[in-house]
C-alpha positions as CSV (number, residue, x, y, z in Angstrom):
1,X,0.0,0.0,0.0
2,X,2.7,2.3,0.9
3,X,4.3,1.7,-2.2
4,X,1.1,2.5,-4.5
5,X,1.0,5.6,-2.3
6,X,4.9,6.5,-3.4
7,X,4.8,5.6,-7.1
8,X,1.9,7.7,-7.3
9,X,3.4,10.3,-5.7
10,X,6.6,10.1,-7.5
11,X,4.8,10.6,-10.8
12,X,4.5,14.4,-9.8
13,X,7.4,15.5,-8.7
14,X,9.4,13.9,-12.4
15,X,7.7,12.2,-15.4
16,X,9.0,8.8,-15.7
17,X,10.5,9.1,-18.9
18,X,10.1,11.4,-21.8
19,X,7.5,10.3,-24.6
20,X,9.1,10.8,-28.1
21,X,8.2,12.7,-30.6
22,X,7.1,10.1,-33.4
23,X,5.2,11.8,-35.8
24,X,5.6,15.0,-37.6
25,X,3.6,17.7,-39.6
26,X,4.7,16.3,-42.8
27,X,3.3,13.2,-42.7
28,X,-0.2,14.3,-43.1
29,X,1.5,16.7,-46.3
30,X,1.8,20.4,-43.9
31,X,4.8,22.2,-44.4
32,X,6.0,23.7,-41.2
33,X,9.0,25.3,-39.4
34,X,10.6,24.1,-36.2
35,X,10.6,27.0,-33.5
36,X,12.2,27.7,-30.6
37,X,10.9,30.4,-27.9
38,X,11.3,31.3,-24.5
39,X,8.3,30.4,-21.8
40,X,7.4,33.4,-19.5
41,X,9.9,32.6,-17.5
42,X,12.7,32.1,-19.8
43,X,13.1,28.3,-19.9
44,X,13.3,27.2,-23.9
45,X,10.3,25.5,-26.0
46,X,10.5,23.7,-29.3
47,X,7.5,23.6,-31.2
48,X,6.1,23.7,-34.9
49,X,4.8,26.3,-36.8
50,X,2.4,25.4,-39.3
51,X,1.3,28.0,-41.5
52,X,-1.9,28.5,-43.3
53,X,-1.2,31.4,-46.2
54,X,-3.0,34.8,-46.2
55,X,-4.7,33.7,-42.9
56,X,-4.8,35.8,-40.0
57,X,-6.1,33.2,-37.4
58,X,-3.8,31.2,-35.5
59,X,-4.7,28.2,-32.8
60,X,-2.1,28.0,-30.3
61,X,-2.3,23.9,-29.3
62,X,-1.1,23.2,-25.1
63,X,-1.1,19.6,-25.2
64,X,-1.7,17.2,-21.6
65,X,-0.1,16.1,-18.9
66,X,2.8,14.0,-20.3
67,X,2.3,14.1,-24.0
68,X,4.3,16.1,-26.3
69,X,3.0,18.4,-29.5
70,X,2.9,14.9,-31.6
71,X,0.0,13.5,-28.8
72,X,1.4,9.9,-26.7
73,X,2.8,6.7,-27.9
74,X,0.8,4.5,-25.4
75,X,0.4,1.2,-27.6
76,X,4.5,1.6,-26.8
77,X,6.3,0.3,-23.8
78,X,6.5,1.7,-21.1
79,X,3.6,3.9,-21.6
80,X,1.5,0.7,-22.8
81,X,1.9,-0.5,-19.3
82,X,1.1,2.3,-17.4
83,X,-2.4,3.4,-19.3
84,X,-3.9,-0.5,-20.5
85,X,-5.4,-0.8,-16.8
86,X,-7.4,2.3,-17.4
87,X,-8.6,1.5,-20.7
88,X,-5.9,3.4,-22.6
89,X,-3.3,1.9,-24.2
90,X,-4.0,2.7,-27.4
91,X,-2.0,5.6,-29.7
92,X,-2.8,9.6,-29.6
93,X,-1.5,11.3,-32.7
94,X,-2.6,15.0,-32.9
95,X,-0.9,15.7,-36.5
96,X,-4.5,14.6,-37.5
97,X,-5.8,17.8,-35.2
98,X,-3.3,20.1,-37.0
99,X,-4.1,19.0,-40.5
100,X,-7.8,19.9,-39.8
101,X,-7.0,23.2,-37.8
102,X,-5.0,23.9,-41.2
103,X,-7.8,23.2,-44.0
104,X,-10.1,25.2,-41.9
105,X,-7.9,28.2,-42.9
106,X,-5.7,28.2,-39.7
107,X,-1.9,28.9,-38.4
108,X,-1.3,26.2,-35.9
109,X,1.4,26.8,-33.6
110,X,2.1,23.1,-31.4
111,X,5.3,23.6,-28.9
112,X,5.8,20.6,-26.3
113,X,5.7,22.3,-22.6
114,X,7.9,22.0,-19.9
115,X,9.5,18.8,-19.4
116,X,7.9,17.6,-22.1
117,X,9.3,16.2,-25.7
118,X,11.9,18.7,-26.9
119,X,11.7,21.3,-24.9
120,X,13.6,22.6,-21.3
121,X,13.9,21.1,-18.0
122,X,12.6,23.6,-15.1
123,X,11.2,23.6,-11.6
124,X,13.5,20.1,-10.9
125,X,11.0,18.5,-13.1
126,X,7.8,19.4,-10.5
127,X,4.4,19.3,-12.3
128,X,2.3,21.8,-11.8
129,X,-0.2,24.0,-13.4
130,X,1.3,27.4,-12.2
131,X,4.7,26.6,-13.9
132,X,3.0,25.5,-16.9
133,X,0.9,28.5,-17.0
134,X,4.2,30.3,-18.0
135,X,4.5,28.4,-21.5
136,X,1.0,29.2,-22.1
137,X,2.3,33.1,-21.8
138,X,5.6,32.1,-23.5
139,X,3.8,30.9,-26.7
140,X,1.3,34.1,-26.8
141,X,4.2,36.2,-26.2
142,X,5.9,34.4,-29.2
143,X,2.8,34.5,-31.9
144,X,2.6,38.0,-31.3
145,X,5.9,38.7,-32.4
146,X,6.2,36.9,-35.6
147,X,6.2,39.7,-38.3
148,X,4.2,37.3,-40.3
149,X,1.1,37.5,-38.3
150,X,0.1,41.0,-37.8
151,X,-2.6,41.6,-35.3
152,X,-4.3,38.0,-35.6
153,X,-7.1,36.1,-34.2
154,X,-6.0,34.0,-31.4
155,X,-7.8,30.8,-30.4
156,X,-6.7,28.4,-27.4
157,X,-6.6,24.5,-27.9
158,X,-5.7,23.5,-24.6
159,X,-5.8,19.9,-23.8
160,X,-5.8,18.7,-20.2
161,X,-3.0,19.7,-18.2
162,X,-2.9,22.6,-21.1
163,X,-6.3,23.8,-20.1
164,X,-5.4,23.7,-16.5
165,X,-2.0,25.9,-17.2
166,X,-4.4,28.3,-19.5
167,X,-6.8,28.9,-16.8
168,X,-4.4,29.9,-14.4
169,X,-2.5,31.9,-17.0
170,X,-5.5,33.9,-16.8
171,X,-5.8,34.1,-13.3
172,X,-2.1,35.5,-12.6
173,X,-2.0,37.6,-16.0
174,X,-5.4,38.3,-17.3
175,X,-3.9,40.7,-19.6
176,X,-2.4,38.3,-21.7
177,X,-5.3,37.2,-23.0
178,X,-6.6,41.0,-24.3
179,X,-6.9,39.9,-27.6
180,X,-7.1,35.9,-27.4
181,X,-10.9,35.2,-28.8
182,X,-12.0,31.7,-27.8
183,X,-10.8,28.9,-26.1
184,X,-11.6,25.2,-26.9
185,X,-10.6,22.6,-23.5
186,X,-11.1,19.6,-23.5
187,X,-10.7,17.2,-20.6
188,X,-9.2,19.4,-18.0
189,X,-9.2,17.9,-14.4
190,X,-8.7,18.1,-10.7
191,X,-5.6,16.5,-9.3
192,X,-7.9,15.7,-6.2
193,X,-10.9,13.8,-8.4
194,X,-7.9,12.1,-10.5
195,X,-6.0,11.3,-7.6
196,X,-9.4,9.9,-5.9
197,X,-10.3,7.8,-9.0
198,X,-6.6,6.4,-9.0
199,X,-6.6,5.0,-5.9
200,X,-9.9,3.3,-5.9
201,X,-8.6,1.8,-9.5
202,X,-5.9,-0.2,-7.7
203,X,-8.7,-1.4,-4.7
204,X,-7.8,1.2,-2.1
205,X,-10.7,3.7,-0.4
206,X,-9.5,7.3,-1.4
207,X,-11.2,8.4,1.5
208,X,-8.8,6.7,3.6
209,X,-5.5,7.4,1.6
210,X,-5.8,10.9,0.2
211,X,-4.4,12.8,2.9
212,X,-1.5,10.6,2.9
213,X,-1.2,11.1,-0.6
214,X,-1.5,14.6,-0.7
215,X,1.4,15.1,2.1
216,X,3.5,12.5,0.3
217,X,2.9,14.5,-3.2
218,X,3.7,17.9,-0.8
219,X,7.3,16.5,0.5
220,X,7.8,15.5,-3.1
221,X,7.1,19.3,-4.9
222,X,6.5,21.7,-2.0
223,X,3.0,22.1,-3.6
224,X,-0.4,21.0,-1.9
225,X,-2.5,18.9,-4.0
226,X,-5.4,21.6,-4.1
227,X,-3.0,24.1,-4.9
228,X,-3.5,25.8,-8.7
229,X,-7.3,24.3,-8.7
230,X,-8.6,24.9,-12.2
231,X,-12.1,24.8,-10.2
232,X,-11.3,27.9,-8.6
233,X,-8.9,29.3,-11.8
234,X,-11.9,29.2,-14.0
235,X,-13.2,32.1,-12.1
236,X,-10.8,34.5,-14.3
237,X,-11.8,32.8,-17.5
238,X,-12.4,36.2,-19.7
239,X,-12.7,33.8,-22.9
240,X,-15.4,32.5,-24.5
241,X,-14.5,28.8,-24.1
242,X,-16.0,25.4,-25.4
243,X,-14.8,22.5,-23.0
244,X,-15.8,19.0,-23.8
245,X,-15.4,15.8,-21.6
246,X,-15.9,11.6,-21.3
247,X,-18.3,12.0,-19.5
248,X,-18.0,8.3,-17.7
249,X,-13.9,8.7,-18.4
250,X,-12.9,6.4,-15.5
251,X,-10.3,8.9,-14.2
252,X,-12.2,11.6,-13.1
253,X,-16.0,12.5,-12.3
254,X,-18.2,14.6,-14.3
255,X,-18.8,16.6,-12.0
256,X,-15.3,18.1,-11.8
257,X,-15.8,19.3,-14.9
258,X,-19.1,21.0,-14.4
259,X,-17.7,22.6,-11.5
260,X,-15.1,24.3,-14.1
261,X,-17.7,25.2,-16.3
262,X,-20.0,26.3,-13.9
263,X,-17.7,28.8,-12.5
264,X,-16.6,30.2,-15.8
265,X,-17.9,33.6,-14.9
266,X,-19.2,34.6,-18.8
267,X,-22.4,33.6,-20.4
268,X,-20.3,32.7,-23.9
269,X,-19.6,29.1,-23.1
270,X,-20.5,25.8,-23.5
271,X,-20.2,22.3,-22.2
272,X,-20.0,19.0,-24.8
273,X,-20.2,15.3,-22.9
274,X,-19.2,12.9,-25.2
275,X,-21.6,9.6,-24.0
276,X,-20.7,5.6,-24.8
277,X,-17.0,5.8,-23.5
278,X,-15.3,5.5,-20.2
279,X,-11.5,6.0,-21.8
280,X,-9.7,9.2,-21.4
281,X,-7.8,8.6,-24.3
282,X,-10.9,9.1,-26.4
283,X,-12.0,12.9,-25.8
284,X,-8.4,13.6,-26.8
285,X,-9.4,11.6,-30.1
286,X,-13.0,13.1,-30.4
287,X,-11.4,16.3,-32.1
288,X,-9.9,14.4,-35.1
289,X,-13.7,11.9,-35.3
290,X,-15.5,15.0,-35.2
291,X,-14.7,17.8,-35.2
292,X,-17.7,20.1,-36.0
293,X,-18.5,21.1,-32.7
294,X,-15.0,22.9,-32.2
295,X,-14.2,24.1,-35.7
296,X,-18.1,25.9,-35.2
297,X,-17.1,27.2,-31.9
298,X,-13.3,29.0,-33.2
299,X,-15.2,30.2,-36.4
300,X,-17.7,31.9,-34.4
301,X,-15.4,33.7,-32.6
302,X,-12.6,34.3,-34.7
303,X,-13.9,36.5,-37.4
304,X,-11.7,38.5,-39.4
């Protein structure tokens, strides 16, 4: 038990290992660029650029919780092992996301975050939202300066951990966002629910190990496991902003995400369950199966 309770607790404080970057733009016939820029707080990010001539709307894409920019090899050891029991062992590949972003008339700028894929080690490999937060204001930072995209439309695909760092992006520097005109989230969570749902996975009672957890995931990264909520950060959402959730995904609880959405503070928003599934994996697939919903939402709000 006390070993569950570590390994779990280890997992925030360092990913395991890195996941690889194994597909590129190209493959789905994109030109692109590799970039390079700094996060808000300096540490370096490698991403792709994939433009969309004579456009001037650009989707920024903030991927989860250990993937990279390319999505997550999970049919691959080791990250087979660690995602079959839930139901997820299966490949994400988010070039397909890209190449639809693209035909829809769309720039699509996909960096890897912190201590993730290519890019720079930081905060002794803690995982956090708050320090993530800081790529999301590294890679605005960055659009905005390209002398190729003067004044454009911004729209946020933030996946996951990337909707969690966007949300409290906007809670430390809601100025950022000024000109950002939709969000798109799919799947953020709780580290509490997920934690919760983990534990009773592998036949323990949350209620009884939490705590423990929490104060073991606390020696580990300084953090408490409520800190950086994205319950309480989507309070400062200022977006209009489409999130979209399993809605029986068997590592959190829907509610979680209705608490996000119901504290989004603006009346432009809207809340997608996708029915018939319990595996994670598949609302970070639902873009690429169908993706109506979401291309509707960023051309409603990215005009001009």
């Amino acid at each position: 038990m006390d070993d569950v309770l570590q390994q779990m607790a280890d997992g925030f404080s360092a990913l395991h290992e890195r996941a690889p970057i194994l597909h590129t733009p190209d493959e789905a016939g994109l030109a692109y660029e590799n970039v390079t820029f700094a996060s808000g707080d300096g540490v370096p990010l490698e991403g792709w650029f994939i433009p969309a001539p004579g456009s001037r709307r650009v989707v920024i894409a903030n991927h989860p919780l250990g993937f990279t920019r390319a999505g997550l090899p999970s049919h691959l050891e080791p990250w087979h092992s660690r995602w079959a029991a839930s139901g997820n062992g299966i490949e994400v590949d988010f070039i397909r996301d890209y190449k639809i972003l693209h035909d829809a008339g769309y720039h699509v700028l996909a960096y890897d975050m912190r201590n993730s894929g290519h890019s720079g080690a930081a905060n002794g490999g803690v995982i956090s939202a708050r320090y993530c937060a800081r790529d999301v204001l590294g890679s605005l930072a960055y659009t905005r300066s390209r002398s190729d995209l003067r004044d454009p439309a911004i729209g946020l695909f933030s996946r996951c951990m990337g909707a969690n760092a966007t949300m409290s992006a906007m809670a430390m520097h809601p100025g950022a966002f000024r000109d950002v005109r939709c969000m798109v989230a799919p799947q953020p969570l709780s580290v509490r629910v997920a934690l919760e749902r983990s534990l009773e996975l592998v036949g323990m009672t949350a209620a009884d190990h939490i705590e423990d957890l929490g104060e073991l995931i606390r020696r580990h990264t300084s953090l408490r496991m409520d800190d950086d909520s994205p319950v309480e950060a989507a309070g400062s959402v200022t977006v209009p902003t489409f999130l979209y959730q399993v809605k029986d995904d068997i590592l959190t609880r829907p509610s979680d995400v209705q608490s996000m959405y119901d504290n989004i503070p603006i009346p432009d928003k809207e809340l997608f369950w996708i029915e018939g599934s319990t595996r994670r994996w598949d609302g970070y697939l639902q873009f690429a199966k169908d993706p109506s919903r979401m291309l509707a939402w960023f051309g409603r709000h990215m005009v001009g």
